[in-house]
C-alpha positions in Angstrom: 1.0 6.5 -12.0 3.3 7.0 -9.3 1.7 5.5 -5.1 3.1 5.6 -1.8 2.4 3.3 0.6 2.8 4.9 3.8 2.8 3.7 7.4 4.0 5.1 10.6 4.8 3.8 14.2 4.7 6.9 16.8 4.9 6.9 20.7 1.3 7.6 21.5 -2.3 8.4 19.6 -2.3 12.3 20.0 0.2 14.4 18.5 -1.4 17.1 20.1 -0.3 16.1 23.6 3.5 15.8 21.9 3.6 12.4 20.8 6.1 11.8 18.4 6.6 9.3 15.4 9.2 6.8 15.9 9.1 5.0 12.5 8.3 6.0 9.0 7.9 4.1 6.0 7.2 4.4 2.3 6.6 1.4 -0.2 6.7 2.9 -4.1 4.3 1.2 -6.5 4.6 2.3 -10.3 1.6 1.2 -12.5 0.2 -0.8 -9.7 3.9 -2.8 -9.5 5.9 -2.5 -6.4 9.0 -0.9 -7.9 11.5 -1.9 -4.7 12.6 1.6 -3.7 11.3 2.3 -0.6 11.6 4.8 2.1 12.4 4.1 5.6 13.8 5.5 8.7 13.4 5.3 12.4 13.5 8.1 14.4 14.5 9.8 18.1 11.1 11.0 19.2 13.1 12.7 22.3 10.6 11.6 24.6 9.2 8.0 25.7 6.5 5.5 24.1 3.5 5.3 26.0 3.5 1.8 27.4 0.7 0.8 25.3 2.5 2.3 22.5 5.6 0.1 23.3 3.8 -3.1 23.8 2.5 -2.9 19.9 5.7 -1.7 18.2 8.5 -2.4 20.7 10.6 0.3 19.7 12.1 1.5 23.0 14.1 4.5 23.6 17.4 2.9 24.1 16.9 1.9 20.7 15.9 5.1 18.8 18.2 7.6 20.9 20.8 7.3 18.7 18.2 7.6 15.2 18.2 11.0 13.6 15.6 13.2 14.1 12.5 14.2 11.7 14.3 17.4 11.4 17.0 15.3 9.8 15.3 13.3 6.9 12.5 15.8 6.1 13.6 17.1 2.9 14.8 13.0 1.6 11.3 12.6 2.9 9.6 15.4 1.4 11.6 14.9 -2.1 10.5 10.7 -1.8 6.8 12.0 -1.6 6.6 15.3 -3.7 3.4 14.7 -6.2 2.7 11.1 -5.4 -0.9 9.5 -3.9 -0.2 8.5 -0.8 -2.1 5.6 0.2 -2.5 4.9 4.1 -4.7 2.9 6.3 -6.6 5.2 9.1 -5.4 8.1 7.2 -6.4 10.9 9.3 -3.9 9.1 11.7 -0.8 9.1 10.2 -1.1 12.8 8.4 -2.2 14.3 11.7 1.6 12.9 12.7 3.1 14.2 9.7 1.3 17.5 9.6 2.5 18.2 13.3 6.2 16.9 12.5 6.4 19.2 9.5 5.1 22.1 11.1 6.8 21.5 14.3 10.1 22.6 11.8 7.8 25.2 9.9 6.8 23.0 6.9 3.4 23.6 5.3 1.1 20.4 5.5 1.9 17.2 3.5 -0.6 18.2 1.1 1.2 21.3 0.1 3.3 19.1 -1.8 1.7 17.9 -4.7 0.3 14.8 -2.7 -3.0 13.4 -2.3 -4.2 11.2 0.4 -6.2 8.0 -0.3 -7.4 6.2 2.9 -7.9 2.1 2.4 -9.6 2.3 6.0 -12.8 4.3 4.7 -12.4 2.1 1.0 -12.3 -1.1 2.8 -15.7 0.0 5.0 -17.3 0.8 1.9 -16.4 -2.7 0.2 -16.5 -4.8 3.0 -19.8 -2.8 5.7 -20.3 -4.1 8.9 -16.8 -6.1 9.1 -13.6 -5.8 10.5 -11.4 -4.1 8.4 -8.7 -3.6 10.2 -4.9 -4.6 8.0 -5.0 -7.9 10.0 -8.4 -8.7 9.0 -7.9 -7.5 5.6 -4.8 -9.7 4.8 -7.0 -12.9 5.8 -9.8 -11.6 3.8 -7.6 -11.4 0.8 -5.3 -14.3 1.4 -2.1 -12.2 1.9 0.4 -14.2 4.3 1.0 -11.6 7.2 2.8 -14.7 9.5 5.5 -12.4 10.2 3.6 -9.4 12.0 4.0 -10.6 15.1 4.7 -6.5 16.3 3.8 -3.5 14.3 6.7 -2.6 11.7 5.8 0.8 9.8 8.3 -1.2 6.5 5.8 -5.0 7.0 2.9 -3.0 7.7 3.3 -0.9 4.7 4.4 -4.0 2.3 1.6 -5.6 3.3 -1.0 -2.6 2.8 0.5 -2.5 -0.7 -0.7 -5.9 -1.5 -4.2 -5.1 0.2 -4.6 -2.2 -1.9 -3.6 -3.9 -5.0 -6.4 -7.1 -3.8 -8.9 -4.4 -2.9 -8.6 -2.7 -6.4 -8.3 -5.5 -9.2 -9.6 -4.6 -12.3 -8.1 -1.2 -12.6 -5.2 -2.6 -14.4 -6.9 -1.1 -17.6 -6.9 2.2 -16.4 -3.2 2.2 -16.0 -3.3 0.6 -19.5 -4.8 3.5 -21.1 -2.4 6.0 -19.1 1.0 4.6 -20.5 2.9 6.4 -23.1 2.2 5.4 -26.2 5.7 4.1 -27.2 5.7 1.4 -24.5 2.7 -0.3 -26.4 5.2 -1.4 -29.2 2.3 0.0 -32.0 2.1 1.5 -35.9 -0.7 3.6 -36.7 -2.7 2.6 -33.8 -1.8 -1.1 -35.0 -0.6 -3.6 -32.9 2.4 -5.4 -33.8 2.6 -8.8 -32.4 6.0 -11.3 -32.8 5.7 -13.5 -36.0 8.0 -15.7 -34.0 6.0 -16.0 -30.8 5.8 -18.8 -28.6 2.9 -19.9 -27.2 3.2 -22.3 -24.0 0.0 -24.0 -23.0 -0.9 -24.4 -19.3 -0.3 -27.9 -18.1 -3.4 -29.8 -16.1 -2.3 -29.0 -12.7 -0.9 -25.5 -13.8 -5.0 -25.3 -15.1 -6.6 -26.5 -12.2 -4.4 -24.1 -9.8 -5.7 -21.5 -12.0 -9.3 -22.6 -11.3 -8.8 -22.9 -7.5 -7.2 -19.3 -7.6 -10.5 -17.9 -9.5 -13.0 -19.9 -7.3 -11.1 -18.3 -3.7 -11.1 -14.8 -6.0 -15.2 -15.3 -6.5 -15.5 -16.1 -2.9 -13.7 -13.0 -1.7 -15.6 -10.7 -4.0 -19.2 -12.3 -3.3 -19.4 -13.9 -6.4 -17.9 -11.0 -8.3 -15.1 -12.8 -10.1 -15.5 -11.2 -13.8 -13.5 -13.9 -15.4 -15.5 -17.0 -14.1 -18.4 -15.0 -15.5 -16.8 -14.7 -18.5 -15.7 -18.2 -18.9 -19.9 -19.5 -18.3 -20.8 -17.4 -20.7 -17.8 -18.4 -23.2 -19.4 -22.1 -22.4 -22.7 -21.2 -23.9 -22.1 -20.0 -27.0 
């Protein structure tokens, strides 16, 4: 199961009044596991950032006017992307950039390439009604260190996103599980086979008691959700 994690820093809110994007990022995740090949450029928007624009990502012009264009990196793009699920925060956002980009050098939408769009903005609302769910807010909901956004980086924002998305969907590890070719589960006739020379290492005290403390701040995030705390009480009553 192939994600991108995609962000993008652009010169103004409306593409439709020629605002361009400036920077463009992609973080690949593989079976829920950030695989380390990424995807990022910045680029010349040929025109200026609104100042409002500027103030958040400080990407000025002197900076980009030497970047290549979108015309330039579309197909690296387009290839990076081809059948993935892209997942982006404020989704309507970014694909309204990248629809007008791509059709400004007569590509068909990003959907027309095998991609589908998940948005963590509406999947956060749902989770979390009533609450600010924006990425800031989400990273100190979820405990993710975000110290080093002190400006808007499409690359951070994206890296970070990743991890909110991964936080925000725990327990679907069993779906990628069952979705694994069948040769990476090391099995005979649907049997198992485990190591007779395996080597079992037991948590130490303090390596148990971190554990704890990491389920307890896991409970209190998911409103008292935390499946193996519930599993462990009821493991205690037997």
């Amino acid at each position: 199961m192939r994600q991108i994690i995609l962000d993008t820093e652009t010169t103004g809110l409306e593409p439709q009044q020629g605002h361009r994007m400036v920077e463009l990022a992609c973080v690949e995740l593989v079976n829920r596991r950030f695989t380390q090949t990424n995807f990022h450029r910045y680029l010349n928007p040929e025109r200026d950032s609104d100042p409002g624009a500027l103030q958040v990502h400080g990407l000025t012009t002197e900076f980009l006017q030497d970047k290549p264009m979108f015309a330039d990196i579309a197909d690296e793009f387009l290839a990076f992307v081809r059948d993935a699920e892209l997942i982006i925060h404020n989704a309507p956002f970014d694909v309204a950039f990248l629809n007008a980009e791509l059709a400004r050098i007569g590509r068909e939408p990003i959907t027309d390439y095998g991609t589908r769009v998940t948005d963590t903005l509406r999947m956060a609302k749902e989770l979390h009604p009533g609450k600010r769910n924006s990425l800031d807010a989400l990273c100190e909901r979820y405990q993710i260190d975000n110290s080093k956004r002190t400006l808007h980086g499409a690359l951070l924002d994206a890296e970070l996103l990743g991890e909110v998305f991964l936080a925000m969907t725990r327990g679907q590890e069993s779906l990628v599980i069952d979705i694994l070719p069948s040769e990476s589960l090391n099995h005979a006739a649907g049997v198992l086979q485990r190591p007779h020379d395996l080597l079992v290492l037991r948590a130490s005290e303090e390596e148990a008691a971190a554990h704890q403390d990491q389920l307890m701040k896991i409970n209190k995030a998911s409103r008292g959700q935390c499946l193996w705390l519930a599993l462990e009480e009821t493991a205690e009553t037997l």
